[in-house]
Biotite code that builds the C-alpha atoms (Angstrom):
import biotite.structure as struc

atoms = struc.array([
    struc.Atom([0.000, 0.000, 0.000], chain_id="A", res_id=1, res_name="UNK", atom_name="CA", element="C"),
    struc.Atom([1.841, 3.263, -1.508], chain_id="A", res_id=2, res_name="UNK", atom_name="CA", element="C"),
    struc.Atom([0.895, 6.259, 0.799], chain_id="A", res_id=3, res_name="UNK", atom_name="CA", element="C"),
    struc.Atom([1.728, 9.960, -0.369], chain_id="A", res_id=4, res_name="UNK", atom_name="CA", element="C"),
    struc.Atom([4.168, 11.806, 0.309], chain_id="A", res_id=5, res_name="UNK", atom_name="CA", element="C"),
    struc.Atom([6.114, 15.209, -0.019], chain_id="A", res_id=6, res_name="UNK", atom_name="CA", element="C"),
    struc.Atom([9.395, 15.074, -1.733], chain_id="A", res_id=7, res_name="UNK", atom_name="CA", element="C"),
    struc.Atom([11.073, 17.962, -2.876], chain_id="A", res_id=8, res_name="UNK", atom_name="CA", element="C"),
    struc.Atom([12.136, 18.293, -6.461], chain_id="A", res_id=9, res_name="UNK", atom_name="CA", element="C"),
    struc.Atom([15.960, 19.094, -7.583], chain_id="A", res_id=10, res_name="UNK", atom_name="CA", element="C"),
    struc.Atom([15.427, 19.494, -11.531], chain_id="A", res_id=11, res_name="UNK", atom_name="CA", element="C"),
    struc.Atom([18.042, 20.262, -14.212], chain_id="A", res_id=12, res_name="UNK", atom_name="CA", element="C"),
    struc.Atom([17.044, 21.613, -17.216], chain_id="A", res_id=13, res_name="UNK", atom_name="CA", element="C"),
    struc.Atom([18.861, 21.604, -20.198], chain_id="A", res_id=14, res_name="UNK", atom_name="CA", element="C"),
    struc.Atom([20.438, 24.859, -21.936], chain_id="A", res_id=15, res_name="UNK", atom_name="CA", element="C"),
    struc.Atom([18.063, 26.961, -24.610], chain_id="A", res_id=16, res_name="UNK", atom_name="CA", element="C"),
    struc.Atom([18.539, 30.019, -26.775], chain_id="A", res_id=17, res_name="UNK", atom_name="CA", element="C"),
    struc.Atom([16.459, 32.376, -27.196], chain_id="A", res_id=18, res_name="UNK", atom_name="CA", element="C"),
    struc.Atom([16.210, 33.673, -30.421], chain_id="A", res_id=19, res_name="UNK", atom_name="CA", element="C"),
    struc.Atom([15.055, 37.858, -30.969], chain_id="A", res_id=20, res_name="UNK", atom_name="CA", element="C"),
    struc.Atom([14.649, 39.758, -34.491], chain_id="A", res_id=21, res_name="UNK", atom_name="CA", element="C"),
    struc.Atom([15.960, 42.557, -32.782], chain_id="A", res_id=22, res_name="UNK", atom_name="CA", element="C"),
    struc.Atom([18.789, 41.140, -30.361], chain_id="A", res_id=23, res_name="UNK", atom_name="CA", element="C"),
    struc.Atom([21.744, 39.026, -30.589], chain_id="A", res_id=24, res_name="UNK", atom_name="CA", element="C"),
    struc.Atom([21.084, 35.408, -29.776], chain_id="A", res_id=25, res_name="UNK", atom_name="CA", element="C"),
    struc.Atom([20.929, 35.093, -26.180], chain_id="A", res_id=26, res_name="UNK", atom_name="CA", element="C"),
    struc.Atom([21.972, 31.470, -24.549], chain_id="A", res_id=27, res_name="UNK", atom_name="CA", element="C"),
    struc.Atom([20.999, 30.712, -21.397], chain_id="A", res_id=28, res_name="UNK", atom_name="CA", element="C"),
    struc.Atom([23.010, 27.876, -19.853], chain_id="A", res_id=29, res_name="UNK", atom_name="CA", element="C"),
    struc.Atom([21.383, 25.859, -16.780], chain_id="A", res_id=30, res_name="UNK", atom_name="CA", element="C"),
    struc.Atom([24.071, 23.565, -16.259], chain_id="A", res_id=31, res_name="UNK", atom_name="CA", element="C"),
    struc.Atom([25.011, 25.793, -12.819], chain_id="A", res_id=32, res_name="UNK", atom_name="CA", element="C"),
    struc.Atom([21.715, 25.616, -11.455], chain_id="A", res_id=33, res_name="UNK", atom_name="CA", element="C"),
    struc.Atom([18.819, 23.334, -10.113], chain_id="A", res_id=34, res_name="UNK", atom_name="CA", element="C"),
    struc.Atom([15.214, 24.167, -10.193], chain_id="A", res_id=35, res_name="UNK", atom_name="CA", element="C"),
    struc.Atom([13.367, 22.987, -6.904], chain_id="A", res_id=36, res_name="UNK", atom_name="CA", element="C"),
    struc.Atom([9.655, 22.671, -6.306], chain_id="A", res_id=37, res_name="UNK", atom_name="CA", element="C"),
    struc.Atom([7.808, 21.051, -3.146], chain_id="A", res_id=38, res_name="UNK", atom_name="CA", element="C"),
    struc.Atom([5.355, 18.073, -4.461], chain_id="A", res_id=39, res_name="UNK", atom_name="CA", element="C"),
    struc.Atom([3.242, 15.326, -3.477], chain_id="A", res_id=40, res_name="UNK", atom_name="CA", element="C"),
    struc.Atom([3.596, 12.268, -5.156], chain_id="A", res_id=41, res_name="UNK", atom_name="CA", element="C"),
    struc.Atom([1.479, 8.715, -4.370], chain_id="A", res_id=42, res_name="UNK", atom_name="CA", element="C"),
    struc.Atom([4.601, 7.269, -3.488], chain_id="A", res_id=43, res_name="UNK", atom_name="CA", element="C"),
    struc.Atom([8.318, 7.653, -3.251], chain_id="A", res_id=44, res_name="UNK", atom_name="CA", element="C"),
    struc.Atom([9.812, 7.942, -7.432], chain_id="A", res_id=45, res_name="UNK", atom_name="CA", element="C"),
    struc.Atom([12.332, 5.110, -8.053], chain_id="A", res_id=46, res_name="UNK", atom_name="CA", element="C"),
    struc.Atom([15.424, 5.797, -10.471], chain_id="A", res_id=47, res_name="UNK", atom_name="CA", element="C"),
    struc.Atom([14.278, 5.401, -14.162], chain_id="A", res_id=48, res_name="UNK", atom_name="CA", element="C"),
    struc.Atom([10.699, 6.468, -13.645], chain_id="A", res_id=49, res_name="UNK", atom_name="CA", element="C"),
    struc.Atom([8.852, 9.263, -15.293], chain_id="A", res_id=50, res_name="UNK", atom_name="CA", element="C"),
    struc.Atom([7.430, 12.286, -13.015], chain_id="A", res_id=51, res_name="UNK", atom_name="CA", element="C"),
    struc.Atom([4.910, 15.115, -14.276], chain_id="A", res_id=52, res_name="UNK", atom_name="CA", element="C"),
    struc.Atom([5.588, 18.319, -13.079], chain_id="A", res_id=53, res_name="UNK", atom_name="CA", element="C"),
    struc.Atom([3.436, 21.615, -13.515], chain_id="A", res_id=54, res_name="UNK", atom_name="CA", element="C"),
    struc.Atom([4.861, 24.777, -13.673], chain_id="A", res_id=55, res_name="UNK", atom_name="CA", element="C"),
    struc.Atom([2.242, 28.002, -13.095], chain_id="A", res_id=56, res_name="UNK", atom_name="CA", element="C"),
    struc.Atom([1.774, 28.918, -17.105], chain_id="A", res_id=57, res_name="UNK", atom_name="CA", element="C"),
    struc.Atom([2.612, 25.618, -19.049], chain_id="A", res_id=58, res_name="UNK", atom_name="CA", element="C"),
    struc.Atom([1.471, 21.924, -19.671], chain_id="A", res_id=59, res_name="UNK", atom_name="CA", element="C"),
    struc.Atom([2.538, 19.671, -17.653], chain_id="A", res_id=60, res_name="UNK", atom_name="CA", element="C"),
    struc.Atom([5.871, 18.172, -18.282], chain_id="A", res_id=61, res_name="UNK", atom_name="CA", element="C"),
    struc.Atom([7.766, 15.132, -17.529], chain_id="A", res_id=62, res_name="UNK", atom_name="CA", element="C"),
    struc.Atom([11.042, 14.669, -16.125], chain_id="A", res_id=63, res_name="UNK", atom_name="CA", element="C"),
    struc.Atom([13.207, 11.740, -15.496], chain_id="A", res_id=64, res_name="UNK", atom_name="CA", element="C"),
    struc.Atom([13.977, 10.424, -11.912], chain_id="A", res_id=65, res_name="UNK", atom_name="CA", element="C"),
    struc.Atom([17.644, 9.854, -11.391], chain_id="A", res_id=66, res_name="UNK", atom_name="CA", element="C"),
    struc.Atom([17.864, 9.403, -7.916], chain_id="A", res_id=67, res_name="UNK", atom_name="CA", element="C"),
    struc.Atom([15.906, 9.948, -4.001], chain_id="A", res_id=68, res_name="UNK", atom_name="CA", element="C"),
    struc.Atom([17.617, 10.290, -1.340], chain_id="A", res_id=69, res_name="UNK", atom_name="CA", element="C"),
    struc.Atom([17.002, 11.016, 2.505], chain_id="A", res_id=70, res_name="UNK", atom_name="CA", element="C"),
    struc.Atom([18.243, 14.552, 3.637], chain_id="A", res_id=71, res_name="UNK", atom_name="CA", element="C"),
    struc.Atom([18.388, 14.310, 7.735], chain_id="A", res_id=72, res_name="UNK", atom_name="CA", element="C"),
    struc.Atom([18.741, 18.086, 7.438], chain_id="A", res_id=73, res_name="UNK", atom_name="CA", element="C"),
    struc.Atom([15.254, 18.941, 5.851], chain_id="A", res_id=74, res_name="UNK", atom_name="CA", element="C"),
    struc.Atom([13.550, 15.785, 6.894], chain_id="A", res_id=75, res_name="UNK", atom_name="CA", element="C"),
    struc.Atom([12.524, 14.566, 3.112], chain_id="A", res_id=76, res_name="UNK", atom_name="CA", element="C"),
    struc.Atom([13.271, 12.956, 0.449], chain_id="A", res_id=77, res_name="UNK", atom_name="CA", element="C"),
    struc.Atom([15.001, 14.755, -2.307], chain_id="A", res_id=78, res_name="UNK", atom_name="CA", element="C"),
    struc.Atom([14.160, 13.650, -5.452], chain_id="A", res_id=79, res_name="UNK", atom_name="CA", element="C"),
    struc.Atom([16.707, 14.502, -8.348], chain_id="A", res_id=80, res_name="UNK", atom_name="CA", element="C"),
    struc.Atom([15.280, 14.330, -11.409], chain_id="A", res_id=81, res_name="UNK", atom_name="CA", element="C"),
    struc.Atom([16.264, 15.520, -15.173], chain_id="A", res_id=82, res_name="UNK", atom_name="CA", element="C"),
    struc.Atom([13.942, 17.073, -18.178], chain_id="A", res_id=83, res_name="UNK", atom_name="CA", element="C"),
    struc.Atom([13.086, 14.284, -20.231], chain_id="A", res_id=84, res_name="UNK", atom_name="CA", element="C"),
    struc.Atom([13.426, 15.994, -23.272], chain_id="A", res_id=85, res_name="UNK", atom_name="CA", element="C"),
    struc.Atom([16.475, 17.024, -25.268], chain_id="A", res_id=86, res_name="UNK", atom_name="CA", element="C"),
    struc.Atom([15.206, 20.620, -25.113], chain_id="A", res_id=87, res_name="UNK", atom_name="CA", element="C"),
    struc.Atom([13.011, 22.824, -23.361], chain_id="A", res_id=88, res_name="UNK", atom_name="CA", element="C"),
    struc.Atom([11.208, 25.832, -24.479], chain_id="A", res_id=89, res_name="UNK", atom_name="CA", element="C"),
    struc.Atom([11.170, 29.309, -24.182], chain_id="A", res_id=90, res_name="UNK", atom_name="CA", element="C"),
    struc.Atom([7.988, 29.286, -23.063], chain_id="A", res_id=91, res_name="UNK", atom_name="CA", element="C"),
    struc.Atom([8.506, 26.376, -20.299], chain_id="A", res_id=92, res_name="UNK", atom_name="CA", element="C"),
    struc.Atom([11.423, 28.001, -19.247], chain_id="A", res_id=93, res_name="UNK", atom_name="CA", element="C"),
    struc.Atom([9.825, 30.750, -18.080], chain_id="A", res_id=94, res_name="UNK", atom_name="CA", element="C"),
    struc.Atom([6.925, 29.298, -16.372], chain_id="A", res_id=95, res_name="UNK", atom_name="CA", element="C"),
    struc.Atom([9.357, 27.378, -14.302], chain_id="A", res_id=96, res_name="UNK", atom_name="CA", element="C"),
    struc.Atom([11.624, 30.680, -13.650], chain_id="A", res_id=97, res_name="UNK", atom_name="CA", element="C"),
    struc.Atom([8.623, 32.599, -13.042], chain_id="A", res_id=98, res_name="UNK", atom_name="CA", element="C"),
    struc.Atom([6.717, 30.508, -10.942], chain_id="A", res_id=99, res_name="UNK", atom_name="CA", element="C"),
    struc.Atom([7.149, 31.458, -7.667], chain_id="A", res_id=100, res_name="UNK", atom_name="CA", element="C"),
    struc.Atom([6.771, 27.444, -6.535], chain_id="A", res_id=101, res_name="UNK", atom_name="CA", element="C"),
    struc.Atom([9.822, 26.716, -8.247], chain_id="A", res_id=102, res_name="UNK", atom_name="CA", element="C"),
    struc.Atom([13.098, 28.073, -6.987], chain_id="A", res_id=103, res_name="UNK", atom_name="CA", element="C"),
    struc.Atom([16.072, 28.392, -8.884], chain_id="A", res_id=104, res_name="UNK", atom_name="CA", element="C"),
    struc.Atom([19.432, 27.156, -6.635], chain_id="A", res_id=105, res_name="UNK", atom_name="CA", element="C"),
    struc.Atom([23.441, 28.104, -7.591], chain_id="A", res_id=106, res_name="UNK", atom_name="CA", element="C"),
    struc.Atom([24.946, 24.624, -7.462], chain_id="A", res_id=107, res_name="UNK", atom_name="CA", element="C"),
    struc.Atom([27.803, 25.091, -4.630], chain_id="A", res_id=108, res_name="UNK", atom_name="CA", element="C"),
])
């Protein structure tokens, strides 16, 4: 019996460029950064599974689940996970930037 439970996200996102008429192409390179949300899932996401995540102004996406481990320090499971696809959109992006459930973390 699979009870839910909150996890919190860590989600990379790959690298886009946005493209302007106007403006020099503009790359915007995520490799230096995680994306983390708060979510409840039915149960705890093993490695290799697919996850849905919503961000406030786009369809719902999937991501890959790469790994969940315990944190003692925030008392949950961290759940790192990947974009599934090979490329994300402008438009995704910045749901997930702008959402203010998603927070955008330096890596260290």
């Amino acid at each position: 019996m699979s009870r839910e439970v909150v996890v919190e996200v860590n989600l990379k996102i790959p690298r886009l460029t946005l493209r302007s008429p106007n403006e020099d192409d503009k790359v915007i390179d995520n490799g230096s950064v995680r994306f983390l949300k708060l979510v409840t899932v039915p149960g705890l996401p093993k490695a290799g599974e697919s996850l849905q995540l919503t961000a406030a102004t786009a369809a719902p996406f999937a991501c890959d689940v790469i790994r969940a481990d315990w944190s003692e320090a925030k008392e949950k499971f961290i759940v790192y996970c990947k974009y599934s696809k090979r490329s994300i959109t402008p438009g995704e992006y910045h749901a997930i930037v702008n959402d203010p459930d998603w927070t955008m973390r330096p890596l260290l």
